[in-house]
N, C-alpha and C positions, 0 to 999 in steps of 0.2 A: 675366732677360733682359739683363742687363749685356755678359756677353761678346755678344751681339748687336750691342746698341749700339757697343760699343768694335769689331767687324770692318771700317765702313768708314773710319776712323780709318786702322786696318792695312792697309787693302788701299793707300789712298790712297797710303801710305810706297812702295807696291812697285809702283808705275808707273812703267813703260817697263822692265820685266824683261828679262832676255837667259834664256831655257833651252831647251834642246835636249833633245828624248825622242825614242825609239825605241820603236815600239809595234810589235803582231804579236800574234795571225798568222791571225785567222778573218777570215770574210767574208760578209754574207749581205744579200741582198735582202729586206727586209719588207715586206710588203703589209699595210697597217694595214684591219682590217676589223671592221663592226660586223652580228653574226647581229640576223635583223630576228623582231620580233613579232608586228606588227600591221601591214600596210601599207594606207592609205588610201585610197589611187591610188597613180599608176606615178610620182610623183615626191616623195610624204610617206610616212613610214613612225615607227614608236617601235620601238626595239630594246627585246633583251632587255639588263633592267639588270644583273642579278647571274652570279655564278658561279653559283651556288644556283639559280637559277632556270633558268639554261640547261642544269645538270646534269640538273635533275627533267624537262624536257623530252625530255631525251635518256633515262632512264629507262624515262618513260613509252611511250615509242617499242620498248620491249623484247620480242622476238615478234612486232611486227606492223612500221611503217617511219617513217621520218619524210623531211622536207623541209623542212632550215632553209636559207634564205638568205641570203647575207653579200654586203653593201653594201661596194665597195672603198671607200675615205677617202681611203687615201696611197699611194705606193710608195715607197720612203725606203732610205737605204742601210740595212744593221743589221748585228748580230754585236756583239759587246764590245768590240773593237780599235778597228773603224771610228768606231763612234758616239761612245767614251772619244775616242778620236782628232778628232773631229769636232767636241768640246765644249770641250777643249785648242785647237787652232787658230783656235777662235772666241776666245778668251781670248789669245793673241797666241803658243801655244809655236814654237819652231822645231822640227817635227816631221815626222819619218822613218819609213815607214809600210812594214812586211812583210810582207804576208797575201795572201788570197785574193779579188783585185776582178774578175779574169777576164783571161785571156788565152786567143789574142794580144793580142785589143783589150781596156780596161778597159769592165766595163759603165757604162754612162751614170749609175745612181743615182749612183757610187762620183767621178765626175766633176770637180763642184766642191770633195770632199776634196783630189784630186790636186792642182787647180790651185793651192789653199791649201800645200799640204804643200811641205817642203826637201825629200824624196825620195820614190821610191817604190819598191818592189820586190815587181811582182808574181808568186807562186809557180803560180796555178794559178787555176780559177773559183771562185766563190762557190757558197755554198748557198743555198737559200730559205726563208723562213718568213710562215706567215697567221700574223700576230698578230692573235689573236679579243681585243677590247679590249673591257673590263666596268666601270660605274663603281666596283665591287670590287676589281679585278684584270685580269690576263690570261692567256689560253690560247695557248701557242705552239704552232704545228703546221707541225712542219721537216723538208726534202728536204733531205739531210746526203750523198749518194751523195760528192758530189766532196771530202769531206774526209777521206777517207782516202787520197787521191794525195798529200800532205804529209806526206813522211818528214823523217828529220834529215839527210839525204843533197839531197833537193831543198829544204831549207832553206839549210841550212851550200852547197850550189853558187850560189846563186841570191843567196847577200851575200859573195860571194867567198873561200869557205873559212872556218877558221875563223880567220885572221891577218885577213881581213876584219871577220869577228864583234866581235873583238876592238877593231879599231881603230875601228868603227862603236860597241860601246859604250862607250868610251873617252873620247867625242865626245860625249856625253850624260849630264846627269843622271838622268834616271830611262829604266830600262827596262822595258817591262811586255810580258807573254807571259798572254792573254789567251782564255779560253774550253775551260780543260781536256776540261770533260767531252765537247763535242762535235767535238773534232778527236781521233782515234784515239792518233795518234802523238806528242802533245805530252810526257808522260811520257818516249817517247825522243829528245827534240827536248832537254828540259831534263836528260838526263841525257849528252847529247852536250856541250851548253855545259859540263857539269860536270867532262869528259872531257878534253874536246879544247882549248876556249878559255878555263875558266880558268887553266890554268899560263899564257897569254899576258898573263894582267891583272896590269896593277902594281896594288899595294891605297894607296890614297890615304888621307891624313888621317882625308877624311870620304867614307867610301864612298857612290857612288850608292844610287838607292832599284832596287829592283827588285819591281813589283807585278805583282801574279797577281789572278786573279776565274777561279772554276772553274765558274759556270754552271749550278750545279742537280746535284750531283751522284749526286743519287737514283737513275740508271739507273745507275751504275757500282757495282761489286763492292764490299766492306769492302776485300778486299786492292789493289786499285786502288788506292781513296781513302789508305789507309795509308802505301801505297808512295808516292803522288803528295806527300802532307805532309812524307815522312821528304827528298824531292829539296828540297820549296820551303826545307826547314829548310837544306841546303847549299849553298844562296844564300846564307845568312850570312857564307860564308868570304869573298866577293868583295863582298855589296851590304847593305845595310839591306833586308831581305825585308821586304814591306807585303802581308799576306793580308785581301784583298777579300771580304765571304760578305753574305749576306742575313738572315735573322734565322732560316727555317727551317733553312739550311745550316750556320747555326753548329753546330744542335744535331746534322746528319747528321754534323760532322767528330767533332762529341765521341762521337758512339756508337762511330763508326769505331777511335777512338783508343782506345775499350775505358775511357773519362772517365765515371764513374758522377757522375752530379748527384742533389743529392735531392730527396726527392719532392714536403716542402712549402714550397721557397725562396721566401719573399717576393720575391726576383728572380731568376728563374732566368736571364733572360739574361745578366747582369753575372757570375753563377758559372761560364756556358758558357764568357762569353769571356775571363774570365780565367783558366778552367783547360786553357782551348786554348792559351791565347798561352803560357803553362806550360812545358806538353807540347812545342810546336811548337819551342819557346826561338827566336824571333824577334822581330826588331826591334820590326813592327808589326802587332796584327788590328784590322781595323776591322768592322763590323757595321752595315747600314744596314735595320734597322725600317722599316717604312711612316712613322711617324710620331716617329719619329726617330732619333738615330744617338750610335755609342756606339764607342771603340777603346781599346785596351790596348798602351800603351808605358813602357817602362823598370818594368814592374809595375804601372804606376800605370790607373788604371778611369776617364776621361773619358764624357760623355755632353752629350747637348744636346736639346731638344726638336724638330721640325722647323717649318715654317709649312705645318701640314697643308691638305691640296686637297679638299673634299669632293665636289666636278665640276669635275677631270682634264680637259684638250682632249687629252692622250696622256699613255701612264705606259709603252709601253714605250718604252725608253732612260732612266730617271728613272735607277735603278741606277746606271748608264754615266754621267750627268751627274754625280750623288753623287760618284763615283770620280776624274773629273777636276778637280772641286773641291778636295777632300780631296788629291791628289797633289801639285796645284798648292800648297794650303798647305803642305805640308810639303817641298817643293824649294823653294820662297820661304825658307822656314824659321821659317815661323807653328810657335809652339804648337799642341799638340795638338786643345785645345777651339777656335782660333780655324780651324782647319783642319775640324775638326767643321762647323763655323756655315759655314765657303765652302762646305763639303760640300753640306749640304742647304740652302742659298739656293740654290746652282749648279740643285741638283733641282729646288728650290721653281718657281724661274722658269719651267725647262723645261715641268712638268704644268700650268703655266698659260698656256704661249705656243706650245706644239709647237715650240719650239726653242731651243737651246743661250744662253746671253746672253753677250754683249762682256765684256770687263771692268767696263767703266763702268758697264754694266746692270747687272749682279749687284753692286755698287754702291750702285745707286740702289735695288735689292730690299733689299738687309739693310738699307737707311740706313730705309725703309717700314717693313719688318718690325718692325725695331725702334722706329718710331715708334706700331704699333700699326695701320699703315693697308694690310696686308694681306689678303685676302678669304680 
């Protein structure tokens, strides 16, 4: 627990940051909902606790019908740009925001990002999604129709060509391109930047970061997934690539990659992610576990424990909070492990407050955590 202790130390050093991100390009309205169990009356009820349990119910239901009913909680912006972007601007970045919040008018969740954000450039509407939330886990269930009007065509016109692109990321330390799996076009979106706007990039000293998070890539092809890792690898030429995954997705890119792991590794995760980051030959993978977090840079295998939540008030966007910690440390220019530890306090906090924390706050969580007085 030392690198714990020694984070708010580091974070202390880097107040009153100056950094500029560009993020992009999904967009979605969540409705946070909990499927009910038992209800008592018309204003007490116990949900169901588990995946597992709400599975077997559904099951059960096989042949004959069921009727579960789901309790709204929240409505809340969501998608990976927004929320990453959401939990960034709480944290003080100057940030420029390219996705889908809705036009003509922005929808209302997306609202108070706007007014936080240095820009905005809206492409087109949002999607939606019932986040079914389980003290386990959660079940997304997503209206995806309007993201396939986001080509690289109404992308690249909507930031002013790609001399716009260019000079838009130019202006920024990190760039992130956010939610592969369920924007159609993103693969031709990253292969237009690779096309069109980077012969306009000078390559600087110390090149920008450029992160991705592909979002479950389980419904897409082997040849998708392949093709999409072989693009994020020629980010390299222009940025520091930082590949985002979750713990099962690690293991979906290594099958993808045709990456044999064996059968009885004492860690299997630490051999996925270091024979992705490999394969991939990029800068950065990072991996965020339920319970904790782990990334692979310059070869080298970093890990941290997290300040696990065993009753969650929200877990979806933890992911997205993780990311924007972790981002954040490593354009500060934290080490890797202390960049880990902003990662999952960034989380910690959020699954125990349903919201993003200030700087100070996440702060004051790792300076707790590491005192031992976290719940």
């Amino acid at each position: 627990m030392n690198h714990v202790k020694a984070l708010p130390a580091k974070l202390q050093a880097k107040k009153g940051f100056s950094l500029n991100m560009i993020i992009g390009i999904d967009g979605f309205v969540d409705e946070i909902v909990h499927p009910v169990d038992k209800r008592q009356d018309y204003a007490n009820y116990t949900r169901i606790p588990t995946i597992k349990e709400f599975g077997e119910r559904i099951v059960a239901a096989s042949g004959l019908s069921a009727n579960v009913e789901m309790v709204s909680i929240q409505t809340k912006l969501g998608g990976n740009g927004p929320i990453l972007s959401n939990a960034l601007l709480e944290y003080g970045v100057d940030l420029t925001y390219a996705g889908i919040l809705g036009k003509p008018d922005i929808h209302p969740v997306f609202k108070p990002m706007v007014e936080k954000a240095k820009a905005i450039y809206s492409l087109g509407n949002p999607g939606f999604t019932d986040a079914v939330e389980f003290e386990d886990g959660k079940i997304m269930i997503g209206k995806h129709s309007t993201l396939v009007d986001i080509t690289w065509d109404v992308f690249k016109n909507a930031l002013g060509g790609a001399e716009g692109i260019a000079k838009l990321i130019q202006e920024n330390q990190l760039f992130g391109m956010e939610n592969w799996t369920m924007m159609p076009h993103m693969s031709d979106i990253w292969q237009g930047l690779i096309d069109e706007v980077f012969p306009l990039l000078d390559t600087p000293a110390e090149k920008p970061l450029a992160f991705f998070d592909l979002a479950d890539p389980e419904k897409r092809t082997k040849a998708d997934i392949s093709h999409a890792m072989k693009l994020i690898g020629r980010f390299e030429e222009k940025f520091r690539a930082v590949l985002g995954l979750n713990e099962s997705e690690v293991y979906q890119i290594a099958a993808a990659l045709d990456i044999a792991l064996p059968e009885n590794d004492t860690d299997k995760l630490q051999s996925a992610v270091m024979a992705v980051h490999k394969a991939m030959n990029i800068y950065c993978l990072v991996v965020h576990p339920v319970r904790s977090a782990c990334c692979a840079i310059g070869g080298e295998y970093f890990s941290t424990d997290g300040p696990y939540c065993e009753k969650p008030k929200l877990t979806t966007g933890a992911g997205d909070n993780f990311n924007a910690g972790f981002c954040l440390g490593q354009a500060l220019g934290l080490d890797p492990l202390a960049s880990l530890t902003l990662g999952v306090s960034t989380s910690g906090f959020y699954v125990r407050n349903a919201k993003s924390p200030t700087f100070e706050q996440v702060i004051e969580f790792a300076q707790a955590w590491g005192d031992g007085k976290v719940d």
